[in-house]
N, C-alpha and C positions, 0 to 999 in steps of 0.2 A: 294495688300491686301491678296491675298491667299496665297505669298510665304511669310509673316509676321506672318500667322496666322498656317500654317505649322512650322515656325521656332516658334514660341513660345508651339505648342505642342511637338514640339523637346525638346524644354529645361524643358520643366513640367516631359516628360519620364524622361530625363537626371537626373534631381531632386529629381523626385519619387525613381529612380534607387537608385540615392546614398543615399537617409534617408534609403532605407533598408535594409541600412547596418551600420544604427549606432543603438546603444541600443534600442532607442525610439521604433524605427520602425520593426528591425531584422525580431519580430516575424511574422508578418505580412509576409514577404518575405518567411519565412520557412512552414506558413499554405500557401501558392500557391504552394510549393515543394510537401510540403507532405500530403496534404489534411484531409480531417475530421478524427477527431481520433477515432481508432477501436481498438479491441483484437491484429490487426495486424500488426498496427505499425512498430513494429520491421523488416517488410520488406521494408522500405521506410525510418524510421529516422534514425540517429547516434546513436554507442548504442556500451557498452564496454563486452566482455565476461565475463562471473561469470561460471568458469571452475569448472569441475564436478570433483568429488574423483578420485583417478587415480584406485582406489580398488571400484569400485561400489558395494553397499549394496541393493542386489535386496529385493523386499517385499520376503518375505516369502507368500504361497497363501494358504490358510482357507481352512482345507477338504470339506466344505459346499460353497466352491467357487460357484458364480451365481446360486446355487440351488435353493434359494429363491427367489422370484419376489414380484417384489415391485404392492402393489395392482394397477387396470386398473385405478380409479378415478386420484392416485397418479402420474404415470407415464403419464397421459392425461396431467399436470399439466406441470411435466419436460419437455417433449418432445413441448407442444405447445410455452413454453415458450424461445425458440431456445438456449437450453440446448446443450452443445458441449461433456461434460464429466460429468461422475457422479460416483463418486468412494466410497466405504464404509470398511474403515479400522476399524479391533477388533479386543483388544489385541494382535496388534504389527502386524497382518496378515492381506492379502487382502481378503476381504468378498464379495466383490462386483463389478463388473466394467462395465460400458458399454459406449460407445461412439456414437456417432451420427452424421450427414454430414458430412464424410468423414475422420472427426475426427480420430486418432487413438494413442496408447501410447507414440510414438515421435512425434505428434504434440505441436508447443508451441504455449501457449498460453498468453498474456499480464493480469498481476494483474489489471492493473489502483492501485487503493487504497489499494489495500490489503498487496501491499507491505507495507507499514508504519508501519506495524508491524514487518518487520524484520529489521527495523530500529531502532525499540523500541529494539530487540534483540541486537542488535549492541552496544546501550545506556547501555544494564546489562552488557555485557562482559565487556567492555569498563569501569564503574565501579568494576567488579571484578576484571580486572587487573590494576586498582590501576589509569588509566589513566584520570579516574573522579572523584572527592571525593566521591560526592555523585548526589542525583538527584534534592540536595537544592542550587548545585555552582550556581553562577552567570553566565548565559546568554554571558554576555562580558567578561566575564574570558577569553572565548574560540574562541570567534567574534567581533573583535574590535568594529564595528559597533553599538552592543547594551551596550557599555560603555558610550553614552551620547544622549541627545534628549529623554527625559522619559523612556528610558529604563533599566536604574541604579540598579532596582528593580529587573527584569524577571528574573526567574527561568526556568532550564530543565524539570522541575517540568511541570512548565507553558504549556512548548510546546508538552512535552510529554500528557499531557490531555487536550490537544485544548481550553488552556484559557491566550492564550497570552495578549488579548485583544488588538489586532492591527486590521489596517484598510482593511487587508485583507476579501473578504466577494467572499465566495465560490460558491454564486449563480450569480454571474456576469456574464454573458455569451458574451458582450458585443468584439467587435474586440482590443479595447483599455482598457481593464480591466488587474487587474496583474493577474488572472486567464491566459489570453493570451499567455501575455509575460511569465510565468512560463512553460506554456506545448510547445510553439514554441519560444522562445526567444532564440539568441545563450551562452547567459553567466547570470547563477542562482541568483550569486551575485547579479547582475542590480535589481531584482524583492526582493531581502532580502535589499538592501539600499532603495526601495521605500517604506517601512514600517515604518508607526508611530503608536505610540499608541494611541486608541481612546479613551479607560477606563483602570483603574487598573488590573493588571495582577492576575491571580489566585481567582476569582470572581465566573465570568461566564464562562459557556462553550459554546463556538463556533466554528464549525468545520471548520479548515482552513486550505488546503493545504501546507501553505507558515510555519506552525510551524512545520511539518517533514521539509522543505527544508531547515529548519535554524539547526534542527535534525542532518538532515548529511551532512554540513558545519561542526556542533561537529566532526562528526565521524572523515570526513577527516583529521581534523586537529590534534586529540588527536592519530588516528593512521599513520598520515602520508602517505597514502594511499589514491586509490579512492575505491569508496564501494563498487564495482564490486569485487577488490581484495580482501577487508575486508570478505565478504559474500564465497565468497569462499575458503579462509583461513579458517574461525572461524566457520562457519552453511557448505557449499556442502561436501569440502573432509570432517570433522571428521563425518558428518552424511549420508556418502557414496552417494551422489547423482549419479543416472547415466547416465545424458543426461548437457550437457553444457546451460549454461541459457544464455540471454541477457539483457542487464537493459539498457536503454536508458540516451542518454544524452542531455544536451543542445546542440545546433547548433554549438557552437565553441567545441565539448567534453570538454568543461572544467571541468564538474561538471554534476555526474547521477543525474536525476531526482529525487529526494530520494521519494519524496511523492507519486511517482506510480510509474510503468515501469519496473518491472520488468517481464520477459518473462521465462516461465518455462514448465515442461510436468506436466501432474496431479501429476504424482507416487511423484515427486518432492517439489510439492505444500504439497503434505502430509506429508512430511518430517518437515516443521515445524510446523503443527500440533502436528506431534507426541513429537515433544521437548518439547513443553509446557504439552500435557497430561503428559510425563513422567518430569514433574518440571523442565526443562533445564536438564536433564542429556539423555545421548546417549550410549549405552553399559554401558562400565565403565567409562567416560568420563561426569564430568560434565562443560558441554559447555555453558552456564549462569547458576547465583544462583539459588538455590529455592526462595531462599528470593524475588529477584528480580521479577522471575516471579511470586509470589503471588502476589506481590504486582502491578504488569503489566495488572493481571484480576483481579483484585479486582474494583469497582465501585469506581469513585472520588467524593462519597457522599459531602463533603464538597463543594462544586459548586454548584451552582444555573442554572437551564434550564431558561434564560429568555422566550422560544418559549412556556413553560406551565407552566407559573404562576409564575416562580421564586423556581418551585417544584424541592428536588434536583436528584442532576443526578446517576441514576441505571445503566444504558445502556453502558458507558465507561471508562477504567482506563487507561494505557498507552498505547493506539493507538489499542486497541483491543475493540469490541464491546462485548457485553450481553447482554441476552434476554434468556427466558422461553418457552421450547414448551412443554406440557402433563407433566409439573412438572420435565422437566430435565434441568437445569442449562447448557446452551451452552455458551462458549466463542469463538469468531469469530473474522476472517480476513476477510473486506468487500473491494469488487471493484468495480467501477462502469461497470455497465450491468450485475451484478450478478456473479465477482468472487470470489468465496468463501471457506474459509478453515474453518470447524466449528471442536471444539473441548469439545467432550461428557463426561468429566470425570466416572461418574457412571457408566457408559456404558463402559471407557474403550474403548474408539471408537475415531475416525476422520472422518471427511465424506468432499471432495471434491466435489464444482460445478463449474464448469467452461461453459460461454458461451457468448447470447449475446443479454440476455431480457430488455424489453425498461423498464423506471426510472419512476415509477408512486410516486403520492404522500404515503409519509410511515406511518406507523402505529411506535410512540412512536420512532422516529428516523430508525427504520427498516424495508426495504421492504417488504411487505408481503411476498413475494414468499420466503423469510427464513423462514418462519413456515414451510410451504409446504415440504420443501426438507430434514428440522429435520426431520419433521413428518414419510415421505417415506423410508428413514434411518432408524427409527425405528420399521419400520416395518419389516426389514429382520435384526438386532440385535441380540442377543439370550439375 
């Protein structure tokens, strides 16, 4: 009896062994590798280099560099909140820096979400250079996959303002959810063929990671490339980065993560701030349209928030958020645990937060702690 019952837990391991390593299962096997997901990732999963300018573009530093302090209320606020970086760019120079646990200017750090936005940059260029018509093609023009099964309809449109309407649903936390399989699965694909459509596309907005990852499936494919290359061809070297980045891949590197993952230093993270305060252009170099980018911050008013009433949506246009603090107009790169690159036009400003504060319920889609960290920015602004 015991050596029956020994040999049948032999073949359950054997079993278990080998599902996790077919699609189903993958993921499952790569969260026992790699464990719960952090800012640090990048030390423990697969992940492609996004190479820095070979000519670095250091910030230029503000005569009033750190002279100003951010009031005690305000910095009670950063600091409890396990704030890693906090940086405040104006007019083109660094105004502001300071670090904390250990933190320092070559430390990298992981977007989670924040990246989706330089995937939305990827989507302008990629139209500017002719490689997309526009942001009305067809879905399956470019992904065989959404050419049948209800999807005949979807626009880049769709995915670039999180209204595909598929079954994706971003609050699944579940072991077997396609949240899962997307952040430890070994191959993206798998998690883009489990997608049907639930409702008509271009409706409502619902935030879902799996519309960047169909995102930069586009990208790959229109530029032939993985997006690690693309990012550092077209955003690092022409906007002089000076530290090499990492972006994370699925388990087989098949395919970056496009919807998070990329790993970067603050000075860095500001760098795409600054492209969009300056409209997509860099020097003399314009490295997405204006066009594009107005229309990338602009609100996708024609959508409906199902979560308030059917009221429509202020807060998002292609994979950037908005929001109001003391009457200044912010546009923002958001990541989960508060990575953040906000973009002040009036001000003339970028303000970078980088860290690794817990996910509380949001005010109007946005954490509170983004008021906060405007707010302290504006406090040493001129």
């Amino acid at each position: 009896m015991l050596k029956k019952i020994s040999l049948s837990l032999f073949a359950i391991i054997v079993i278990a062994i080998g599902l996790s390593f077919t699609p189903n299962f993958s993921h499952l096997r790569n969260f026992a590798a790699w464990g719960k997901h952090t800012i640090h990732d990048y030390k423990t999963h697969p992940y492609n280099i996004v190479a820095k300018s070979p000519q670095p573009q250091f910030w230029p530093v503000d005569t009033n560099y750190n002279k100003k302090q951010i009031p005690d209320s305000l910095m009670t606020i950063i600091d409890s909140n396990d704030t890693h970086a906090f940086l405040v760019f104006q007019d083109g120079k660094l105004l502001y820096e300071k670090y904390f646990d250990g933190y320092t200017p070559t430390t990298l750090s992981g977007s989670f979400s924040a990246a989706k936005s330089i995937i939305s940059l990827l989507i302008g260029i990629a139209i500017d250079e002719g490689k997309i018509k526009s942001v009305d093609d067809l879905v399956g023009d470019y992904v065989p996959r959404f050419k049948k099964d209800g999807w005949e309809k979807l626009r880049i449109k769709d995915l670039l303002t999180m209204s595909s309407g598929s079954n994706y649903k971003e609050s699944d936390g579940s072991y077997f959810s396609l949240n899962a399989s997307a952040y430890y699965g070994d191959n993206e694909e798998f998690l883009i063929n489990k997608l049907v459509p639930k409702e008509p596309a271009g409706v409502n907005w619902e935030y879902r990671s799996a519309d960047t990852q169909v995102l930069g499936l586009i990208v790959e494919k229109v530029f032939g490339k993985s997006i690690s290359a693309i990012v550092s061809e077209k955003l690092m070297v022409p906007m002089g980065a000076e530290a090499d980045a990492k972006w994370l891949t699925d388990g087989d590197k098949k395919h970056e993560k496009a919807f998070c993952c990329f790993n970067g230093v603050a000075r860095d993270y500001a760098r795409f701030g600054q492209l969009v305060l300056q409209d997509g252009k860099w020097g003399n170099q314009q490295i997405v349209s204006q066009k594009y980018i107005q229309e990338a911050t602009t609100a996708a008013s024609y959508l409906k928030d199902p979560t308030e009433g059917g009221k429509p949506v202020d807060y998002y246009g292609y994979q950037y958020w908005i929001f109001n603090e003391q009457g200044h107009r912010v546009i923002a790169q958001n990541g989960l645990f508060g990575q953040y690159v906000y973009i002040i036009k009036d001000k003339n400003a970028v303000v970078v937060r980088l860290g690794e504060s817990k996910v509380i319920k949001a005010i109007h889609h946005a954490q509170p702690e983004n008021f906060s960290y405007v707010a302290a920015a504006l406090t040493i602004l001129k």
